[in-house]
C-alpha positions as CSV (number, residue, x, y, z in Angstrom):
1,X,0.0,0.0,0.0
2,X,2.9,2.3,0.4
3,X,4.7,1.8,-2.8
4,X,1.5,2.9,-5.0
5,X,1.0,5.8,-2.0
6,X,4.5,7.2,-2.8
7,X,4.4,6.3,-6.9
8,X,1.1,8.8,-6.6
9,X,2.7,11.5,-4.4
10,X,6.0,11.6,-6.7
11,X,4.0,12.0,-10.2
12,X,1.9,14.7,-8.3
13,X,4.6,16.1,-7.5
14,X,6.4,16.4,-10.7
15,X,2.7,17.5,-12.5
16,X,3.3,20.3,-10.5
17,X,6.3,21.7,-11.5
18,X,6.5,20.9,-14.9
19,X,5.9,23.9,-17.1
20,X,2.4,24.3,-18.1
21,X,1.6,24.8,-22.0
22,X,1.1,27.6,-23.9
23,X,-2.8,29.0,-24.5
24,X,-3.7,28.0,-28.0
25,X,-3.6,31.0,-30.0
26,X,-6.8,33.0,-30.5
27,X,-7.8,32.4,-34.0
28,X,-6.0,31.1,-37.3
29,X,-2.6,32.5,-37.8
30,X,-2.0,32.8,-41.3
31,X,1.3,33.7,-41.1
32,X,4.6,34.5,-38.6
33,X,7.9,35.3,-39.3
34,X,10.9,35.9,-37.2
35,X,13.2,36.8,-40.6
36,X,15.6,34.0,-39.5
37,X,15.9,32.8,-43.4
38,X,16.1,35.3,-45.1
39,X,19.6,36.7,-45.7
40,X,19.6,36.0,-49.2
41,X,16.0,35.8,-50.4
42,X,15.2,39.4,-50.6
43,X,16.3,42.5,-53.1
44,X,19.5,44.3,-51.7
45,X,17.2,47.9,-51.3
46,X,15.5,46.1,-47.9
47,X,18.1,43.8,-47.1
48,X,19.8,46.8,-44.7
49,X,16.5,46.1,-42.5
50,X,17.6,42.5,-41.5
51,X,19.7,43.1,-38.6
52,X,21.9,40.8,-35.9
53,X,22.3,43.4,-33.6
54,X,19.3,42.4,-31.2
55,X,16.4,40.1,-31.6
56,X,13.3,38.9,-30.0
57,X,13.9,35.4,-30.8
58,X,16.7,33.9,-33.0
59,X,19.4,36.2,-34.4
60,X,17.8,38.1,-36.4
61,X,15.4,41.3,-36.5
62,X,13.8,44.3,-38.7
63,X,15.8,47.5,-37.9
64,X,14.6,50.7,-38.5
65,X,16.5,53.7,-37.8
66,X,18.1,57.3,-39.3
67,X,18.7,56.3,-42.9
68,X,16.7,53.5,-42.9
69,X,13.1,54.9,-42.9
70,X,11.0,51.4,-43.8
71,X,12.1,48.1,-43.7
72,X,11.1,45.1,-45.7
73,X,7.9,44.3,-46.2
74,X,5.4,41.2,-45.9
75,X,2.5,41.1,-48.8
76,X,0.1,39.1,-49.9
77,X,-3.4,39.0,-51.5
78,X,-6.2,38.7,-48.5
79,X,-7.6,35.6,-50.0
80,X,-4.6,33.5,-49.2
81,X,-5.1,34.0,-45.8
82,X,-8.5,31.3,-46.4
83,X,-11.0,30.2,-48.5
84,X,-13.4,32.7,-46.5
85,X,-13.2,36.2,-46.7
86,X,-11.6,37.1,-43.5
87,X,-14.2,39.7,-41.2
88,X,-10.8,40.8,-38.7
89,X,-7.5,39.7,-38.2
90,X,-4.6,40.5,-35.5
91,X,-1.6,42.0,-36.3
92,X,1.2,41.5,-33.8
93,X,4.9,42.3,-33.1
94,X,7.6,42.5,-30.6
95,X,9.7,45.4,-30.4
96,X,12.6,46.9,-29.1
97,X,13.4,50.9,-28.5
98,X,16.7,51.1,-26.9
99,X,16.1,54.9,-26.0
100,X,13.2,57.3,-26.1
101,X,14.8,58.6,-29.0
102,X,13.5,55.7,-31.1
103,X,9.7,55.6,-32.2
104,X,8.8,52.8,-34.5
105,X,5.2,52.3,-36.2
106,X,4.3,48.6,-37.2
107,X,2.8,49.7,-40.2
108,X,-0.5,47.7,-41.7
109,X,-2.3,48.3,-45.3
110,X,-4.8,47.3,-47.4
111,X,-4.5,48.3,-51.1
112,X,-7.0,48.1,-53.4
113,X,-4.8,46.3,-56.2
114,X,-6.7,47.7,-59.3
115,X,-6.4,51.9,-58.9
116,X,-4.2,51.3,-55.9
117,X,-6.2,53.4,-53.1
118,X,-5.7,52.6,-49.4
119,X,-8.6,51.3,-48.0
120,X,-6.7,50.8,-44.6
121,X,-3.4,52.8,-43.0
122,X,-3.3,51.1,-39.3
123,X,-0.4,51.9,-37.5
124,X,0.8,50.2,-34.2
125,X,3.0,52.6,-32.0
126,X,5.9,51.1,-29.8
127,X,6.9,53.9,-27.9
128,X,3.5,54.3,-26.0
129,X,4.4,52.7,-22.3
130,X,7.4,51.5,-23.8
131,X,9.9,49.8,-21.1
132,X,13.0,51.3,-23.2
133,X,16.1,48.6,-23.3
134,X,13.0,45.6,-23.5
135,X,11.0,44.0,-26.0
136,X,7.5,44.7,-25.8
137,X,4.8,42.9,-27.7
138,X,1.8,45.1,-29.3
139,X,-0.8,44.5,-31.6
140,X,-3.9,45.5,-33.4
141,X,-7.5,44.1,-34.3
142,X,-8.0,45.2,-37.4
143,X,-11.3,45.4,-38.8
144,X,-11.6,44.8,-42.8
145,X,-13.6,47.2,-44.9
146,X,-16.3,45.8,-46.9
147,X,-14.5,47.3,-50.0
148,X,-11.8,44.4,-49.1
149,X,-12.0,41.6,-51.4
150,X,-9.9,38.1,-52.2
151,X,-7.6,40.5,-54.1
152,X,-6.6,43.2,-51.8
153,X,-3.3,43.6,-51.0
154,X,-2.1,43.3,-47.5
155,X,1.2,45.3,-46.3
156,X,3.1,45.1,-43.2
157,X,6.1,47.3,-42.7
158,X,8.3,48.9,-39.9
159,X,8.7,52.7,-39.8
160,X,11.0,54.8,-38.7
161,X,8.2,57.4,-38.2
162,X,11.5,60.8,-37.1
163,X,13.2,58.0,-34.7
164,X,17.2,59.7,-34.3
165,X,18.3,56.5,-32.9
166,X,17.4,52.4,-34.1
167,X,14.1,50.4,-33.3
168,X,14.0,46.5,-33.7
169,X,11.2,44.4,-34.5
170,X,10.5,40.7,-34.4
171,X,8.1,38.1,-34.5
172,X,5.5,39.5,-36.8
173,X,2.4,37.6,-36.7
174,X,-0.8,37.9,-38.6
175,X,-3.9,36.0,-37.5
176,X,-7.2,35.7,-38.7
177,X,-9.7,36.5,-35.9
178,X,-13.4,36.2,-37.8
């Protein structure tokens, strides 16, 4: 009787402190980068945004900074996100201002592809309640238009927006909420 007494106690016990998992994501993320791959892959105009001086996770980060007033984007067409047309999605970051003298935007637009007018300019500021010297995840609901279609085009940038000293950002993820 004490052996299956103790077996009990010690798996209790080690349930306890193991680490607990991760909350599911909210939604259907549709797609995350952390620009680990891609050295390489992309034009040499944006390749000065892929930086190794900090980063969220990995190596490697967008850097945005005096001279450097966008980094690379991610686009793609709205209806490769799914076979529905998405109602709201998330769009999520980490970043990094090493003084107050850095103010990044996480830039988000939706581009009608045949005339080219914005139908969305949704910009995600860092520096508000920024912790300077730590990463610091934001993010916005963005609610689609019903101009949007299967063909608008979705960018996501970092800007500069007058920073006099470098911002980093990482981890950009896009999820699809409804």
């Amino acid at each position: 009787m004490r052996f299956p007494l103790c077996v009990l106690l010690l798996c209790s016990l080690l349930n306890a402190c193991s680490k607990k998992k991760p909350e599911a994501p909210q939604g259907n993320v549709v797609a995350h980068n952390d620009f680990e791959n891609l050295e390489g892959w992309i034009p040499a105009e944006t390749a000065g945004s892929l930086t190794q001086e900090a980063a969220h996770s990995g190596t490697t980060a967008l850097k945005v900074g005096p001279g450097l007033n966008y980094s690379m984007s991610y686009s793609n067409m709205l209806g490769k996100f799914s076979k529905v047309r998405p109602n709201k999605i998330r769009v999520a970051a980490w970043g990094l201002l090493p003084t107050k003298n850095s103010n990044p935007v996480l830039v988000t637009e939706l581009v009608n592809p045949t005339n080219g007018t914005k139908l969305i300019w949704e910009g995600i500021t860092f520096g508000k309640d920024q912790k300077y010297g730590r990463w610091i995840r934001r993010y916005a609901d963005i609610t689609l238009p019903p101009e949007a279609t299967y063909d608008t085009q979705i960018f996501v940038y970092a800007w500069n927006n007058g920073g006099i000293e470098p911002a980093y950002v990482d981890d950009l993820e896009i999820t699809v909420l409804e």
